[in-house]
Every structure is written in C-alpha cells, then in structure tokens.
N, C-alpha and C positions, 0 to 999 in steps of 0.2 A: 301948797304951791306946785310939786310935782303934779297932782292932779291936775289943777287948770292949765298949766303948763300940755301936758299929756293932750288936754280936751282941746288948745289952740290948735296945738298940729295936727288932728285928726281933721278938725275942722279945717282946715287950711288944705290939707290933701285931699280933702272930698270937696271941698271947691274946686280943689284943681283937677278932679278926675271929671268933674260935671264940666268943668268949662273945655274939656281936651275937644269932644269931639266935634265942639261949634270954631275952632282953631284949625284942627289936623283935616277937617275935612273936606274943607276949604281950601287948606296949604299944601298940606301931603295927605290925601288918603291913604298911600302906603303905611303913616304908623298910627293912627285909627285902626287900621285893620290889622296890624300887631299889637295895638292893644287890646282889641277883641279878644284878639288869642290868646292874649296873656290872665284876659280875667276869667274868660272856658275855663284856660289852665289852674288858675288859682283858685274855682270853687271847688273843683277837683282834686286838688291837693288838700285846703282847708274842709271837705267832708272826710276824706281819707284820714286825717290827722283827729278830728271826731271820735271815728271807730279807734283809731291806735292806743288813743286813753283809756281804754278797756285793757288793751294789750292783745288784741287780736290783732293779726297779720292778714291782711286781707289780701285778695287778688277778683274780687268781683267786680272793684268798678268799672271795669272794659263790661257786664253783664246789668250791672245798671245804665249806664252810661246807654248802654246799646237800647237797654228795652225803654226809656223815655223818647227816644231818637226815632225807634220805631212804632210805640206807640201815641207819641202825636202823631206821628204823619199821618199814619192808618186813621187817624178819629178824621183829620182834617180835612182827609181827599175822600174816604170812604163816608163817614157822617155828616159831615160840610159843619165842624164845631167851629168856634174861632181859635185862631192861633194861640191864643195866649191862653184860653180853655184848652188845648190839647196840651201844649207845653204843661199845662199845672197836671192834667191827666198823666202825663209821661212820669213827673215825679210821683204819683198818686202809687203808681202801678211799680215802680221799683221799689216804693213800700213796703206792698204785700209782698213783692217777692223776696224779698231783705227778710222779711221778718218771719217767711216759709223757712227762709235758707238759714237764718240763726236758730229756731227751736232746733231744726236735724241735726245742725254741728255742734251743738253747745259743748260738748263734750267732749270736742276734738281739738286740741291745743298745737301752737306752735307751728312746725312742719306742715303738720295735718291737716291742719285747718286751712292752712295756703293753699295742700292739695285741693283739698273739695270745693275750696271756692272759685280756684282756676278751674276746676273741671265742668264747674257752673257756667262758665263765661264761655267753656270751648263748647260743651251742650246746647245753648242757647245759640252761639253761629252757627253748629251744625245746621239745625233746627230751623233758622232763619234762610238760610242756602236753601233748603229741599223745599220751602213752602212755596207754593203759587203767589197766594193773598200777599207775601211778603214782598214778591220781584225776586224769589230766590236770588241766583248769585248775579243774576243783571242789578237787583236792589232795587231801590223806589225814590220818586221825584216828587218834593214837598215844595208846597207855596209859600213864596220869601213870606219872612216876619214881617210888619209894619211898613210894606211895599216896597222894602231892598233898602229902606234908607240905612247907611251904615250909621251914623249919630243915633239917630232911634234905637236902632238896634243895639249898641254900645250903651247908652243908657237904659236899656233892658237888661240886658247880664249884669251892668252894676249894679241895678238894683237886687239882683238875686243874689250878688256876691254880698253885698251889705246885710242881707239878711241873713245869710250864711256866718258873717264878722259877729251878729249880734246874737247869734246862740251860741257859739262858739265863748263870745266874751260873757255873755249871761251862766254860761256851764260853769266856767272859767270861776265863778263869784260866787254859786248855790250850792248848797250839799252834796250837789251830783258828784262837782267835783272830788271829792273827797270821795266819794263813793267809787267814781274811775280809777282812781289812784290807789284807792287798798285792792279792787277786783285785779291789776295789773301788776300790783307788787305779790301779792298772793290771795288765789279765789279762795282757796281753806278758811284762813284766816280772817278774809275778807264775812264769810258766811257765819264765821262763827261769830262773830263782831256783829250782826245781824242785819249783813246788806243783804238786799234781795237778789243777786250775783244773778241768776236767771233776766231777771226782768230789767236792770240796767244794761247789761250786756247788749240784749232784744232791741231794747232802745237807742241803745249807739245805735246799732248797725240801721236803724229805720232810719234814724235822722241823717246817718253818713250817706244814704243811700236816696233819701229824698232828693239834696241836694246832687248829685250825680243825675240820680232821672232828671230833673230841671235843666242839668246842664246839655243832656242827649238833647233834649225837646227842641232846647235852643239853637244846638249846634243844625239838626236837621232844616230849621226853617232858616237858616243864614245862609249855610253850603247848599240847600236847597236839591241835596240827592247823599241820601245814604245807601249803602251794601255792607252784606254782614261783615266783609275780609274788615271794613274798617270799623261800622260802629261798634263789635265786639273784638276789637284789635287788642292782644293783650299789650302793647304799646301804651294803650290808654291806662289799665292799672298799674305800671310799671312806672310810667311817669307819674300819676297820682301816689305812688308812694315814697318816690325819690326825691321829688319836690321838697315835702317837709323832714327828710332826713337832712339835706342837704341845707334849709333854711332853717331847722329848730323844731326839734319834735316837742310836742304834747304845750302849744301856746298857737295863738292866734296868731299871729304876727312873725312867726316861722316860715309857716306855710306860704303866705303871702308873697315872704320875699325870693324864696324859695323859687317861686313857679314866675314871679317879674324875671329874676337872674338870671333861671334857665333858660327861660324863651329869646330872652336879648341876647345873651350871650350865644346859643344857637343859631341863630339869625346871622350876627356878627359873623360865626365861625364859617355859616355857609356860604357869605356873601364873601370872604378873603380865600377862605381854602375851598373850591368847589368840588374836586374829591380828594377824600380821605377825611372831611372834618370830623366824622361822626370818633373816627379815631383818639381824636384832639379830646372831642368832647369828653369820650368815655375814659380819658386819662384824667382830669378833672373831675368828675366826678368822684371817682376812686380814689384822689386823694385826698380831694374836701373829706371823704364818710371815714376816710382811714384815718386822718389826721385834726379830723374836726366832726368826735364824736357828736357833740352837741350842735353844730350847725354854725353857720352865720350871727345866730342872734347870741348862740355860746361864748362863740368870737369876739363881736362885740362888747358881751357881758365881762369877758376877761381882761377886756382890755381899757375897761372901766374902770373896774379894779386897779387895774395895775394903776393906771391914772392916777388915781386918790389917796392909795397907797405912795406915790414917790409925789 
C-alpha cells in the first residue's frame, strides 16, 4: 500500500511539473523561469549528493559545471553540432575529467580532498580567463536551446533531472548501495569486505559529474553567454553541497527539496529585504545544518515518529 500510495504522488507531481510550463508561461513567465532555476539547481544538488555517498567532500562542481557550459558552446558555435548533441558532449567531457580527477585524489580524504578539488575548479577559471578560443574574461555567446522557448526549455532540464531521480533511486535499491555506505563508513573495512573502494568511488564521482556537465551545457544555451568569473564560480559547488545538507543527505528526495527551498526562499528574501538578505539567508542556513543535522527530510522523519508514537 505504501508503495502505490508513494507511485500516486510521484506520478501526480510529474504531472504537475509537465503541465507547469503550459500554465506559468502563459500567466507569469516570471515563475517558469524560477522554476528553471530551481531544477539547474536541484540536478546539482542531487549529482553532488551522488558523490557524498562515497563520503567524499567534493568542491568540483563549479569545475564540471563550467567545463559542460563551456564545452557545448565551443562544439556549437565552433563545430555547428546541434544543441542538444553539445549539451550531452559537455556531460561526456566532465566525465573524463571527473574520472582523471578521482584516480589522482583517491588517496586524499576529507580536508584534502576538498583542497584539491577546489583547486581544480580555480585552475580550470584560471585557465579559461587567459584562453583566446575561450573569450578569456569577456567569455563567450552560445545559441538559445530550442529557439528561446522557455516551456521547451523547462521540459528539457526535467527531463535531465528525472534522469538524474532514477539513478539515484536505482543506486538507492542495487548493491551499489551498500557498497557506498561501507566505503563511507570506513574504506579499510569496506576493502577488506571486498568492495572494489577504487573503482566505486571512480564511479560516483563520473556519474556526480556527468549530471553537472549536462547541467553547465544547459545553463550556457538558456543564459545564452557564459565567462569563467561565473561558469566556474565556486558559488556553484557551495550551493551544490548545501542544498542536500540542508534537504537530507545521502536519499533522493533530500536534495530535491533542498535546492526547491533554497531558491524560493532566496527569491522571497531578495524580493522583501533588498539589502542585507544574503545576511538573513546565511543565518538560516546555519541553523537548519546546526540544528537539523539530518535535514528537512530528518525533520520530517521525526516528526512522524513522534506522530505514531502519541
């Protein structure tokens, strides 16, 4: 009964997420285009939260994020590929570079490993700034997705977000699982037990990072002009990791709500307090993470409990 119960309201919200943009875009394209932003935001949160079930701390998705953003464009305007072939190239390409960036770090835990992967993300703007072929720091102008229409385009990220929901919830069900949770509780242990800790690890970080380049590719043909300051802003991994602390780490359904919350509540904050909100925001924050180690969905979970219990 929970199950079909579970399968109604999924189904009910993907109705209602397919039918939003034939409604808002018509009524108000202003929250069309905060929804946009909130599913960017939430495939980015839910790849980040991916990699975390490892137990790796990441800080590269400002450096995937960027090299999708900037490798579709570059296919697009330089190759003349189509959009949606460059977009899958941008994730293609944060791939390989995920999967360069996890053999060199394997070994570097914790602290360390944040180090070197933010170091990654500031190399990579560097890098993008001084190039010619890039637009160094003027940046570069890519050709809208699906001719500017925002509904198309809104049904394009969902669709990538849904696919992002269903490896996530397939991880969630398969032995992987089990295999992220002992490399995360402890890699020794985990090896000794005889996961292959090398090669799951490799694997998050490709799949966390796939979905990130898709989201760059996306973002570059919608805003339709990227520069390094922003597609490798560490802005972008900082929100991709606070998202699902703040929503419920290491579940699907965390992250999600995680990065709807933040964006709205954002919005909300800039639109009443025009300066000082970020103020507001960052006092929230810090006390959802202080006070609400498991998140929103912890919250939730507790107070379900307490429910059935009285």
């Amino acid at each position: 009964m929970r199950r079909a119960g579970a399968g109604v309201t999924l189904a009910v919200l993907v109705a209602a997420a397919v039918a939003l943009p034939f409604w808002a875009g018509r009524a108000q394209p202003y929250y069309l285009q905060l929804a946009l932003n909130i599913l960017i935001f939430a495939v980015l949160a839910l790849s980040w939260d991916l990699l975390a079930r490892t137990g790796q701390l990441s800080l590269a998705h400002a450096a995937f994020f960027g090299l999708g953003a900037y490798a579709s464009a570059l296919l697009v305007t330089l190759a003349h590929v189509p959009i949606a072939l460059g977009i899958a190239a941008g994730g293609l390409v944060a791939v390989i570079a995920a999967t360069g960036l996890g053999l060199l770090t394997l070994r570097l835990r914790g602290i360390y490993f944040a180090i070197a992967t933010l170091a990654f993300s500031e190399t990579l703007r560097v890098i993008a700034k001084q190039m010619r072929f890039t637009g160094g720091s003027s940046g570069l102008i890519a050709p809208p997705l699906l001719g500017g229409s925002l509904p198309a385009q809104y049904l394009f990220i969902l669709a990538i977000l849904v696919a992002a929901v269903a490896v996530s919830w397939g991880i969630n069900r398969s032995r992987w699982y089990f295999a992220f949770t002992a490399i995360r509780t402890n890699e020794e242990v985990a090896g000794a037990m005889g996961v292959d800790v090398v090669r799951f690890k490799v694997l998050a970080f490709a799949i966390s990072a796939a979905f990130a380049g898709l989201a760059g590719g996306f973002y570059a043909h919608v805003f339709l002009f990227i520069n390094p300051f922003e597609a490798f802003s560490i802005a972008t991994s900082v929100g991709a990791l606070v998202a699902p602390i703040f929503g419920g780490l290491y579940s699907t359904v965390g992250p999600l709500i995680g990065a709807a919350v933040l964006r709205v509540g954002e919005e909300i904050l800039r639109t009443k307090f025009r300066s000082g909100y970020l103020i507001i925001y960052g006092l929230i924050l810090a006390i959802v993470i202080l006070y609400l180690p498991r998140g929103l969905v912890g919250l939730w979970a507790s107070m379900r409990r307490r429910g059935r219990a009285s």
